[in-house]
N, C-alpha and C positions, 0 to 999 in steps of 0.2 A: 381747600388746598392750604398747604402750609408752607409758607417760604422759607429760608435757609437762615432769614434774621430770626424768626420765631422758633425755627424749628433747632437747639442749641446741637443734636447729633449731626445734622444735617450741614451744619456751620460747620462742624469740626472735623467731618471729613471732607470737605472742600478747602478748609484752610490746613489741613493733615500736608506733611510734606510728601513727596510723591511714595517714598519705601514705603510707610507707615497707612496710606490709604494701598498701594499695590499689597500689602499683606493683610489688610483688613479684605479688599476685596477676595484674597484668594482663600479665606474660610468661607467667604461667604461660596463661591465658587472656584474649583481649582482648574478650571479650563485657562491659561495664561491668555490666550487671545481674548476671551472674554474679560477677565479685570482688561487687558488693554483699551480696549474698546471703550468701556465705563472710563476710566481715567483720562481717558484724548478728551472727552467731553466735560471733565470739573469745569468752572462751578455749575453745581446746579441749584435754579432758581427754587424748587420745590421737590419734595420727595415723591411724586408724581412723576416728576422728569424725570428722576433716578430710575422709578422702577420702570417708565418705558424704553428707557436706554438700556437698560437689561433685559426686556423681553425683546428689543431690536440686534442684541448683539445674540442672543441665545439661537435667534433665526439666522443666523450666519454663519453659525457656526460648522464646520466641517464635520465628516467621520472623524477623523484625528482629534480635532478639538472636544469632541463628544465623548471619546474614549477615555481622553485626560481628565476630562471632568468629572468622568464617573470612577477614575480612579480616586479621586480624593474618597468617596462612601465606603462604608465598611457593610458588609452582608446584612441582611433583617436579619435582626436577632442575635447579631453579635456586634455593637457596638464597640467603637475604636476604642480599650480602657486608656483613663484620664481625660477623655473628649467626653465633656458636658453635652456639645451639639447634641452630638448622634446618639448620646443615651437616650435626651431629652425627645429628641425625634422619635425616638422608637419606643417610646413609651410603652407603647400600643402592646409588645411584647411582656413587657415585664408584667413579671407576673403566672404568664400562659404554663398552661401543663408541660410537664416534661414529653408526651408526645406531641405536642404540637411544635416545641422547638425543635425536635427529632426531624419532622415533617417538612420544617421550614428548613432546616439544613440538607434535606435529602432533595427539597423543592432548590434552594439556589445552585447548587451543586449540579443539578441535573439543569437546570436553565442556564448558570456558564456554561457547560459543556457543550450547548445549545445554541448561544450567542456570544463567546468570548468574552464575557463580562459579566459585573455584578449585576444580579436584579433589581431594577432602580426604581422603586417609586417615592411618591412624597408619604412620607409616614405619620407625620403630621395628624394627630387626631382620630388616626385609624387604627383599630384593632387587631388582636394576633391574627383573629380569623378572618379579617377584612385583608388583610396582606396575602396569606395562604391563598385565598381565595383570587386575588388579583394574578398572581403570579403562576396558579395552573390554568387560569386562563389569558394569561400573555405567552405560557410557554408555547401553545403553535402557533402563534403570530410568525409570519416571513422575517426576515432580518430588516427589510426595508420598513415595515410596518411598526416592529417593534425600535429601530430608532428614533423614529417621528415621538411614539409614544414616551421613549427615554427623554426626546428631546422637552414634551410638554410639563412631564413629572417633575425635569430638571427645573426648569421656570417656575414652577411653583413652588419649589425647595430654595429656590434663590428668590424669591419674592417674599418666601417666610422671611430670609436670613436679612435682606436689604432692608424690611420693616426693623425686624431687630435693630439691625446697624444704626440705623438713621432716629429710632424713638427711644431706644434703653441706653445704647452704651455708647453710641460713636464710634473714633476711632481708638481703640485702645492704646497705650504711652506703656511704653516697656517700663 
């Protein structure tokens, strides 16, 4: 474990004034209830605490709060242009054949129509055809089923972003 004196990201969003860590939280995650959550709890002693205060607040979270949150991601395979994140995330993609992008837009497309939202997983590390593959088989999942599952993808997509946060860059200073 690393404490908050060692650890200098970890310093800096706790001594971060509240706007500046509320907006660092909300790249990290754009569910607002969740930064709230995280933020009621500053300081923390080690980025341990951080990230189970985030897997404590992701489990609280509402349908409503879940939807918000998955608004912030942009579809596999088409990353936000100008957002480092989500290119970076979806690495996995780039690259892939012109029919598998085809494939992967005819796949989200047909899974919002399916669940009112984007297809959420963590992308992190995964391949074009590791995504494709997830995502025809999430699409007959129940709604009930397939939110649990949004909800765990989410937690691990904010567990990548809170490492970041807390070991590369802190809180960013406009």
């Amino acid at each position: 474990m690393t404490s908050s004196t060692t650890n200098p990201g970890l310093a800096r969003f706790n001594a971060s004034p509240e706007s500046e860590a509320k907006a660092a939280l909300h790249e990290v995650c754009a569910s607002s209830a969740w930064g709230s959550k995280l933020l009621a709890h500053r300081p923390y002693d080690t980025a341990d605490d951080l990230f189970a205060a985030g897997d404590a607040a992701m489990g609280e979270l509402t349908t409503a709060d879940l939807r918000e949150a998955m608004a912030g991601h942009p579809p596999i395979g088409r990353p936000k242009p100008g957002d480092p994140t989500s290119s970076h995330e979806q690495s996995g993609m780039a690259g892939v054949s012109e029919d598998l992008k085809a494939e992967m837009l005819e796949l989200n497309l047909a899974y919002q129509d399916r669940f009112g939202h984007v297809f959420l997983i963590c992308a992190t590390g995964r391949t074009g055809e590791q995504m494709r593959d997830a995502v025809r088989d999430r699409i007959g999942n129940s709604p009930e089923q397939e939110r649990e599952i949004v909800r765990t993808e989410l937690g691990r997509i904010n567990q990548i972003r809170l490492t970041r946060l807390v070991e590369e860059e802190g809180v960013r200073r406009p």
